[in-house]
C-alpha positions in Angstrom: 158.8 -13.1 -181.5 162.1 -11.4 -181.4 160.3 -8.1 -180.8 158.6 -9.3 -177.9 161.9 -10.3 -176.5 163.3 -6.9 -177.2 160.5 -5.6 -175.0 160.8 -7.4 -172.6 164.8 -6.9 -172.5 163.3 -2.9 -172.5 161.0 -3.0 -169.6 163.4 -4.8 -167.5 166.0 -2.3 -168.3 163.4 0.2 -167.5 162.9 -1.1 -164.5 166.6 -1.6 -163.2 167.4 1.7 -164.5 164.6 2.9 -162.0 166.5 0.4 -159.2 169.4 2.0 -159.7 167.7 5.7 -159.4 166.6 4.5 -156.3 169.7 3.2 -154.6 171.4 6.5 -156.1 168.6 8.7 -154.0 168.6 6.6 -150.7 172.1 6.9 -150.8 172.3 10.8 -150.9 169.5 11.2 -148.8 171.2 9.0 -145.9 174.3 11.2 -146.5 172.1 14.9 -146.3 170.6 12.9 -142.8 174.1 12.2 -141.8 175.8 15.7 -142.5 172.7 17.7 -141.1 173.0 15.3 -138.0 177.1 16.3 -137.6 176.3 19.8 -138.4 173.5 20.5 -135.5 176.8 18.1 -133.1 179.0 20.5 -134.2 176.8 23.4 -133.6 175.7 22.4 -129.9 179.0 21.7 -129.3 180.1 25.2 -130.2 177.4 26.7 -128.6 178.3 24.7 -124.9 181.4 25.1 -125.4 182.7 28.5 -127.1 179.8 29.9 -125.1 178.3 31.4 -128.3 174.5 31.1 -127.0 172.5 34.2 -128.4 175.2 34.9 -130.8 174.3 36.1 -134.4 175.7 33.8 -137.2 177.5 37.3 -138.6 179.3 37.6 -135.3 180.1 34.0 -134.4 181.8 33.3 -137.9 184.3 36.9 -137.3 185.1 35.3 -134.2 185.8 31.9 -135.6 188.2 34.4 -138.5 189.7 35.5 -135.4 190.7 32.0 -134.0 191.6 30.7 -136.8 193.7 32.9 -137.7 195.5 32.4 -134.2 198.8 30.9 -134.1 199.6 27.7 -134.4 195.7 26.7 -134.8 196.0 25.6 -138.2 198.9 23.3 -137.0 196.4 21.8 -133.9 193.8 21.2 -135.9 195.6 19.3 -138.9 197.4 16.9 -136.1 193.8 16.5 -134.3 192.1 15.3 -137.6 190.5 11.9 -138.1 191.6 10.0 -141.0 188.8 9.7 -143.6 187.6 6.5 -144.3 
């Protein structure tokens, strides 16, 4: 009797363990979707407006060095940044 019990305790640990896996991978998966989503934003918005269309990756990252490295950028774009939530 008490080793049916202990089965049954098993499978249903089993099965939330499963439940949990699950949550675990809709969760990462709905936060790959949402960073893929703000990366291609981020991108189109580059593209429209640091008129980058055509560009190589190779030569629109050494620009990007180049205006970051301008001054007073790092101060604009710390005072420009959304709080996390």
């Amino acid at each position: 009797m008490n080793e049916d019990k202990i089965k049954k305790i098993d499978e249903k640990m089993s099965q939330l363990k499963a439940q949990k896996q699950a949550i675990i991978y809709r969760e990462k998966e709905k936060e790959r979707k949402a960073r893929t989503r703000r990366l291609i934003q981020l991108g189109a918005l580059s593209e429209i407006y640091l008129k980058c269309t055509g560009i190589e990756p190779e030569s629109f990252e050494s620009y990007l060095k180049k205006i970051v490295q301008l001054q007073g950028f790092q101060d604009f774009t710390v005072a420009n940044k959304k709080p996390e939530i």
